[in-house]
C-alpha positions as a printed Julia matrix, in Angstrom:
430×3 Matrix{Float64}:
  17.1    21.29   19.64
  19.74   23.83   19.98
  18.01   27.64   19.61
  20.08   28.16   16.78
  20.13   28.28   12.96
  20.16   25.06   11.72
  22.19   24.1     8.49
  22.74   28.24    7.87
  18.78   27.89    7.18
  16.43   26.8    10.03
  16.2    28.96   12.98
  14.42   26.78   15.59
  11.52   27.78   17.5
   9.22   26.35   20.52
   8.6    22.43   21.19
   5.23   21.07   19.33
   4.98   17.76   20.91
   7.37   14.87   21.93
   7.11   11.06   20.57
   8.66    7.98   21.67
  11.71    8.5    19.35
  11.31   12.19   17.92
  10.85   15.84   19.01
   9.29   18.36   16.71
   9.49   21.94   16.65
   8.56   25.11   15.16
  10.87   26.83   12.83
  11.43   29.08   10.4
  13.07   29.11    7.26
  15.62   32.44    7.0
  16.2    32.99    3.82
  12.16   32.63    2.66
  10.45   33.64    5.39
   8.45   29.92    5.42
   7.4    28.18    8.88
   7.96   24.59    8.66
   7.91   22.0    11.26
  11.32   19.86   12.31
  10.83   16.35   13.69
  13.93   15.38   15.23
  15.17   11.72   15.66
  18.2    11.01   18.2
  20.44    8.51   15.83
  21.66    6.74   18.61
  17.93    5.6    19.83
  17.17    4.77   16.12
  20.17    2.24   15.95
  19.78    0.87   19.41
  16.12    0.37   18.66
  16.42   -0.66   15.58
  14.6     1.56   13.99
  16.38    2.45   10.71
  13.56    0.47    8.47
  10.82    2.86    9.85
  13.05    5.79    8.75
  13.63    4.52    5.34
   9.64    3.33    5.07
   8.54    7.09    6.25
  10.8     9.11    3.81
  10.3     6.34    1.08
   6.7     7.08    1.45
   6.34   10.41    1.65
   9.01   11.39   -0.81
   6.12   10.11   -3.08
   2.92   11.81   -1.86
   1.91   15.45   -2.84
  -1.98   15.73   -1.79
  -3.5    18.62    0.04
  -4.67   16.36    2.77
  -0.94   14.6     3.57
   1.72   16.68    5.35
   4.43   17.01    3.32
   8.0    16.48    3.6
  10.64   19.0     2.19
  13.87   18.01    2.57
  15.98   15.44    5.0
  18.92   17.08    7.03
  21.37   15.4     8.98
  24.07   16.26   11.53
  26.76   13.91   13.43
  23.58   12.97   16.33
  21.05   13.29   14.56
  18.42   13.51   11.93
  15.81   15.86   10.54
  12.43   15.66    8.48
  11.21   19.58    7.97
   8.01   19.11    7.15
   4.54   21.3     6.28
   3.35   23.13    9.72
  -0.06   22.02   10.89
  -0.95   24.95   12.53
  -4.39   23.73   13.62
  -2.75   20.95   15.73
  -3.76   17.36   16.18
  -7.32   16.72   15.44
  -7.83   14.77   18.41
  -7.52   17.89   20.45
 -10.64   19.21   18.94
 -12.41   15.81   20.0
 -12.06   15.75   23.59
 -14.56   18.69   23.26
 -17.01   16.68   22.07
 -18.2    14.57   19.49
 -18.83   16.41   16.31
 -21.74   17.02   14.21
 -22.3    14.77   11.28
 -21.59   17.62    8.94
 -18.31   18.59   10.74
 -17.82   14.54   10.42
 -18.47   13.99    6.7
 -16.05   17.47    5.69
 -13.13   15.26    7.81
 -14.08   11.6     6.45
 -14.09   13.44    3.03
 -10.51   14.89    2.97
  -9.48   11.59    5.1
 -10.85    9.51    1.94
  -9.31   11.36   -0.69
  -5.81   11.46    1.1
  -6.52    7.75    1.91
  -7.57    7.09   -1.98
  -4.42    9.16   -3.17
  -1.9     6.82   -1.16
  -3.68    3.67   -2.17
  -3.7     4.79   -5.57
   0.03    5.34   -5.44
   0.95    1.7    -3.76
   1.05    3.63   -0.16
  -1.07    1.89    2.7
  -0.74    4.02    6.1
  -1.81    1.27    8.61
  -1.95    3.61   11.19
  -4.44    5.66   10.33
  -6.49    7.07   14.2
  -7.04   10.53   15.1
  -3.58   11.21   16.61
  -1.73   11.04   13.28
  -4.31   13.11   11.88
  -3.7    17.14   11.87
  -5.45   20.34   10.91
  -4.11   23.23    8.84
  -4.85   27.14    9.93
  -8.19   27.01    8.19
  -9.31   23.47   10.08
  -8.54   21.11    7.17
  -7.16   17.86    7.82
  -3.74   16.21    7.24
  -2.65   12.64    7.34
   0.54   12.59    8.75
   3.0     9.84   10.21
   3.71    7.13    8.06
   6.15    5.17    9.87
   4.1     2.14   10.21
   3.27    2.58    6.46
   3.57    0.34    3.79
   4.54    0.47   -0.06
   3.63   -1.84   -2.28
   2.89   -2.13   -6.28
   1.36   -5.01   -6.4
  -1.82   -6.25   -5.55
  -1.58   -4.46   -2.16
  -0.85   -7.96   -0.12
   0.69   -7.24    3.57
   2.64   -9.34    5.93
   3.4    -7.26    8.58
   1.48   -6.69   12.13
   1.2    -3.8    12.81
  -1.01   -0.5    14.12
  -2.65    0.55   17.29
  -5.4    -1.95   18.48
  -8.19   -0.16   18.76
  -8.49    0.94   15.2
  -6.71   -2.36   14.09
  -8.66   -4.48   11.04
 -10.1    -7.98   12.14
  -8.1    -9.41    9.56
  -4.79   -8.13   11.01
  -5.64   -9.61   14.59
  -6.79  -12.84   13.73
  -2.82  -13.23   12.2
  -3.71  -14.35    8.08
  -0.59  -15.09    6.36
  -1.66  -12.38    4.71
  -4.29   -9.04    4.34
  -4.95   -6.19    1.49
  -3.41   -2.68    2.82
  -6.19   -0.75    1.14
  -9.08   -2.75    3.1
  -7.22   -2.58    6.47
  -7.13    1.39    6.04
 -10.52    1.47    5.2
 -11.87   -0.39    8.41
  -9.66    2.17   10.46
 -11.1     5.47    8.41
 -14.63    3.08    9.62
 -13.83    3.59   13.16
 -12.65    7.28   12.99
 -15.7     8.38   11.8
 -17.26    6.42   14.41
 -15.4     8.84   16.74
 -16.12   11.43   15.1
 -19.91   11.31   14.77
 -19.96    9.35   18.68
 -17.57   10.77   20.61
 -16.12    7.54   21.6
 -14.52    4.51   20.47
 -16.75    1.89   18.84
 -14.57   -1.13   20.3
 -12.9    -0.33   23.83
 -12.98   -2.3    26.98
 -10.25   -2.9    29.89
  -9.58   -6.58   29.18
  -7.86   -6.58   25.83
  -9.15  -10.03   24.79
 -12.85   -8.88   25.27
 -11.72   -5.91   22.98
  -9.97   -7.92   20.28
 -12.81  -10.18   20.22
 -15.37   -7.51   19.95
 -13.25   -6.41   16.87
 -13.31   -9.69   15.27
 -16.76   -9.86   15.77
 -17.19   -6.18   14.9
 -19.24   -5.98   17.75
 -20.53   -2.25   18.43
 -23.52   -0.16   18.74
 -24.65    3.21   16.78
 -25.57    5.8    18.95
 -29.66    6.97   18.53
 -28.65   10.34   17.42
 -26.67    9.07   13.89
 -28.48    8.81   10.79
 -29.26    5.7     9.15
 -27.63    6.93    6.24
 -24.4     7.16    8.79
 -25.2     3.89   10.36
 -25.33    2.11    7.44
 -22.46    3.37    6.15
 -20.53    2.45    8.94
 -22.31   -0.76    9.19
 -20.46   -1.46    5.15
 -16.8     0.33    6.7
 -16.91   -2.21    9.98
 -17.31   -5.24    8.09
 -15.31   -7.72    9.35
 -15.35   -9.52    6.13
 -12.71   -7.89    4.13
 -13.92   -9.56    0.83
 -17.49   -7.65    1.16
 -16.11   -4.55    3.16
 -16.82   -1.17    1.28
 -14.42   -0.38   -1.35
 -12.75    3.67   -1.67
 -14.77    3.75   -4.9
 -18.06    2.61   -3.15
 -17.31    4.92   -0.14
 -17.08    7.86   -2.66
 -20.75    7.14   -4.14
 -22.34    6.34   -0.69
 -25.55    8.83   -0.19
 -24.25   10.4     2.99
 -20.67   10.83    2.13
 -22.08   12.64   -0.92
 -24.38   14.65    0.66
 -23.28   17.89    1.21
 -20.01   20.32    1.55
 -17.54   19.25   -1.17
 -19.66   16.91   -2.91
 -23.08   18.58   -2.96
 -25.13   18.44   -6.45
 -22.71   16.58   -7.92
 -23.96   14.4   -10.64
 -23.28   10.86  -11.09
 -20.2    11.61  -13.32
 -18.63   13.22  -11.01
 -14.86   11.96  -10.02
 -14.01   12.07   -6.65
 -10.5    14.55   -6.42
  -7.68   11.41   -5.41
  -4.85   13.05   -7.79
  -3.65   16.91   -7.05
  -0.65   16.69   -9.81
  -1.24   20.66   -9.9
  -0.34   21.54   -6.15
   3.22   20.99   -6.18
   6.42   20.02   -8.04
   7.16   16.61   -8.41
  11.04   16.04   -8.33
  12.97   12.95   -9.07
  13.52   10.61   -6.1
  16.88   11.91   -5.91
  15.95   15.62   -6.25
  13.73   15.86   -3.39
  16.11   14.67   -1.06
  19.0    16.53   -2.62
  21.07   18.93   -0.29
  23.51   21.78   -1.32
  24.26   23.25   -4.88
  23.58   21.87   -8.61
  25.76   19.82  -10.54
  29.42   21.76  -10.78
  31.22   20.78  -13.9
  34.64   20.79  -13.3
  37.29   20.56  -16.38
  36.07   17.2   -17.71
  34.61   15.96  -14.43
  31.29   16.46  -13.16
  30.58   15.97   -9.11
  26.89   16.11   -8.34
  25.22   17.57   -4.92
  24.89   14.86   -3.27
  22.24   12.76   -1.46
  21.24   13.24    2.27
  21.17    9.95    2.73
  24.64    9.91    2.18
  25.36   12.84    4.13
  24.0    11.14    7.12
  25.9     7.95    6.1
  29.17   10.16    6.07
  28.59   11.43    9.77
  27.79    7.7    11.26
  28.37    4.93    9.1
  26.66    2.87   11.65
  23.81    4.17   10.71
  24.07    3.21    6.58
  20.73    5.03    5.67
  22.17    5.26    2.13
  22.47    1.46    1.96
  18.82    0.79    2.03
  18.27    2.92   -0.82
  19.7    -0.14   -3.07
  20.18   -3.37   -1.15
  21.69   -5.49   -4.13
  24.89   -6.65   -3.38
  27.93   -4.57   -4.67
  31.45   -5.91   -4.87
  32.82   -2.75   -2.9
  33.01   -2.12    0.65
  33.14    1.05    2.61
  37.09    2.28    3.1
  36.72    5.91    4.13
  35.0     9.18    4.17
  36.09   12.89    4.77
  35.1    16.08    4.54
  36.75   18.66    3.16
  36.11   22.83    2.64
  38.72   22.79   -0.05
  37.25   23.64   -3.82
  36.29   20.65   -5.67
  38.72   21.53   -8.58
  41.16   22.06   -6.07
  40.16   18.42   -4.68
  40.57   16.73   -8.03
  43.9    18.3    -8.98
  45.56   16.84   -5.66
  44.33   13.16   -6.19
  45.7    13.65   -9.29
  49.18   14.87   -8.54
  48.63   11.89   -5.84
  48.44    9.2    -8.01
  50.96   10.01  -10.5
  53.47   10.32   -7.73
  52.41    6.71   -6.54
  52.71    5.97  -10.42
  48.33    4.93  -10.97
  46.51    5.56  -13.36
  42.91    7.52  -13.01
  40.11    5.85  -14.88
  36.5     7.72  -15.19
  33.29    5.45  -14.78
  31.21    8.2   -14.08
  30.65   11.72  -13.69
  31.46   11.96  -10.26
  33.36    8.46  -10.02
  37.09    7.49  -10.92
  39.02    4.5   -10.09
  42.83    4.43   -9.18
  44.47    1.64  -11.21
  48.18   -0.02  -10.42
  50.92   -0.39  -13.13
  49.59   -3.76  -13.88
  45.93   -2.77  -14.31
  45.47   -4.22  -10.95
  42.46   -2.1    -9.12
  43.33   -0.26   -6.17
  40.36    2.12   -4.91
  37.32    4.2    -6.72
  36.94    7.53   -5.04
  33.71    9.44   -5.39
  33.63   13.27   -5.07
  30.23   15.2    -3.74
  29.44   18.73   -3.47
  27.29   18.98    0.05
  27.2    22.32    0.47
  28.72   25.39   -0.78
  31.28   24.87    1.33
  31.3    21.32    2.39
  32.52   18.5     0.0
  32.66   14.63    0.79
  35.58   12.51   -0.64
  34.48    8.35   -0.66
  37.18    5.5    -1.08
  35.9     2.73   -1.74
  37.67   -1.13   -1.95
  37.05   -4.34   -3.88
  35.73   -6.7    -1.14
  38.02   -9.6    -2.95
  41.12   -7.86   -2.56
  40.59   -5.54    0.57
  43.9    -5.95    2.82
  46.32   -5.04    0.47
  44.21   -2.05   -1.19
  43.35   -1.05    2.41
  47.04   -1.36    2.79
  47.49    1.09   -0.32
  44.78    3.26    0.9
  45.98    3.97    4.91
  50.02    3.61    4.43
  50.51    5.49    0.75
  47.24    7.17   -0.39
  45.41    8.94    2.74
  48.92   10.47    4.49
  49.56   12.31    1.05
  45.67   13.24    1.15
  45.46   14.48    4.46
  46.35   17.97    3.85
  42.39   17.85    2.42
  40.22   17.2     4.99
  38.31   19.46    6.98
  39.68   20.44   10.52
């Protein structure tokens, strides 16, 4: 990432780690002071590796999560190569660093296994099942609490919590997933792999591991593995209920929160039998509209009788690469219009308006409103030529959409390139 300031607000720091299709970085925000932490995806790698679904999943899931123990995303942010999640800086670093020091004391365990089961409670709670969940994805704050983070092999779902998919990192896979049901429940296949964490945790090593992956898959299936002498029987019998390989009779999140060790000290000491276990923080943080929290640029400007909204950055990265058609997967039922154009402009947006107006009363059409932000250009005859969509990006940046009927698109194409767009050009943004 370029040592610059990014989008007039980021200025980028040092490299934090690398992944197999993102870099993240320090920066800082230079208007509020704030540190955040920038995980940049190439677009080009996303497309040829088809990875656009695991974008949409991770910023689907996490524009829904605000818990103390989940990193949070604040905005997306898109240029013409790439993409960019700034997210909440875990300053602690990866929790798995602090392992390969040792295994941890059962106290030290049960303060981690408690934040990892309320985070882990909040998502399920919210139709959000991780299905990654191992100590690399899991971070630490500057005063050593933890944070689930990476949801790209995540899952939503408001139903009954019912999964398809395949999907994880073996080792802390759930039996159910490797023996290949036409289906599994999300919320059980978490809790088998919060099971084996705390195996690391408390053992210092992996519960089922061996060189020949078969023997290691059918260990799992078996949930074939040994306690250490030096756990608790309290510990080893919880564990025993999280590595069941039944999922039917594995420990449920609301069992796990009244077992006698998880309860018995730190965060949960002397608390009586009424007590709730924390899975909602609604008090933390705002909760914006869908829409909202991925919102870039200025407010609504009202202009004369026409409002154009700040737009979406899923459109804004549509608008640099409409290979890419992030904004598309927001709303996947079919629409009778098809993509003509985009361009950018630094003209006003009043300004903007005024010439597509003067535009089309030259070329004798008529404007029609459908929506704030949205008018269509009609023919003498009524005969629909184009809807054009106006957005305020940025201060200074605004995006002009045409749009065509699909059923009549050579001939308003036609309108659009030969008649419209030459007497538009003097708009866009050199």
């Amino acid at each position: 990432m370029e040592k610059n300031i990014l989008f007039e607000k980021y200025a980028a720091g040092r490299l934090l780690g690398c992944g197999g299709f993102a870099k993240v970085y320090s920066a800082k925000n230079v208007h509020t002071g704030q540190i955040v932490a920038i995980k940049v995806f190439n677009k080009k790698r996303i497309i040829e590796k088809n990875m656009m679904s695991n974008i949409k999943r991770e910023i689907t899931i996490m524009g829904r999560l605000r818990h103390p123990n989940i990193i949070r995303l604040y905005e997306v942010l898109a240029c013409k190569r790439k993409i960019y999640f700034v997210m909440e800086l875990a300053k602690g670093g990866e929790l798995y660093a602090r392992m390969t020091k040792g295994r941890f004391s059962e106290e030290l365990s049960r303060k981690y296994f408690q934040q990892l089961i309320s985070a882990v409670g909040y998502c399920h709670l919210r139709g959000v099942y991780h299905r990654d969940l191992k100590p690399g994805n899991l971070l630490l704050d500057k005063y050593a609490n933890l944070k689930v983070s990476d949801f790209g092999l995540g899952a939503v779902n408001d139903g009954d919590g019912s999964l398809r998919t395949i999907c994880g990192t073996p080792m802390f896979m759930a039996p159910e997933m490797l023996k290949k049901t036409p289906s599994y429940d999300g919320a059980m296949v978490d809790v088998w792999s919060c099971g084996v964490i705390l195996y690391v945790l408390t053992a210092g090593y992996l519960p089922f591991n061996d060189v020949n992956s078969k023997v290691m898959y059918r260990k799992i299936r078996r949930a074939d593995y040994r306690c250490p002498n030096w756990m608790s029987p309290d510990l080893v019998r919880l564990l025993g209920r999280l590595l069941d390989p039944n999922p039917k009779t594995r420990i449920t999140i609301s069992e796990i929160v009244q077992d006698p060790w998880f309860k018995k000290d730190g965060l949960f000491k002397d608390k009586g039998p009424e007590f709730k276990f924390p899975f909602y923080h609604d008090n933390i943080g705002d909760h914006d509209s869908y829409g909202n929290f991925f919102s870039v640029g200025s407010p609504p400007v009202k202009i004369n009788t026409i409002t154009y909204s700040s737009m979406n950055a899923f459109d804004l990265i549509t608008a640099f690469s409409s290979s890419l058609g992030l904004s598309r997967l927001l709303n996947q039922s079919y629409s009778p219009f098809e993509d003509g154009e985009k361009f950018f402009s630094s003209l006003p947006v009043d300004m903007i308006s005024a010439k597509i107006k003067e535009v089309a009363a030259e070329l004798k059409l008529k404007l029609h409103r459908k929506e704030d932000c949205v008018v269509d250009l009609v023919g003498p005859t009524g005969n629909f030529i184009a809807r054009v969509e106006i957005n305020q990006v940025t201060k200074h940046l605004v995006i002009v959409e045409v749009k065509i009927k699909r059923a009549n698109s050579i001939s308003n194409n036609n309108m659009w390139k030969n008649k419209l767009m030459p007497k538009l050009s003097g708009l866009i943004c050199k």
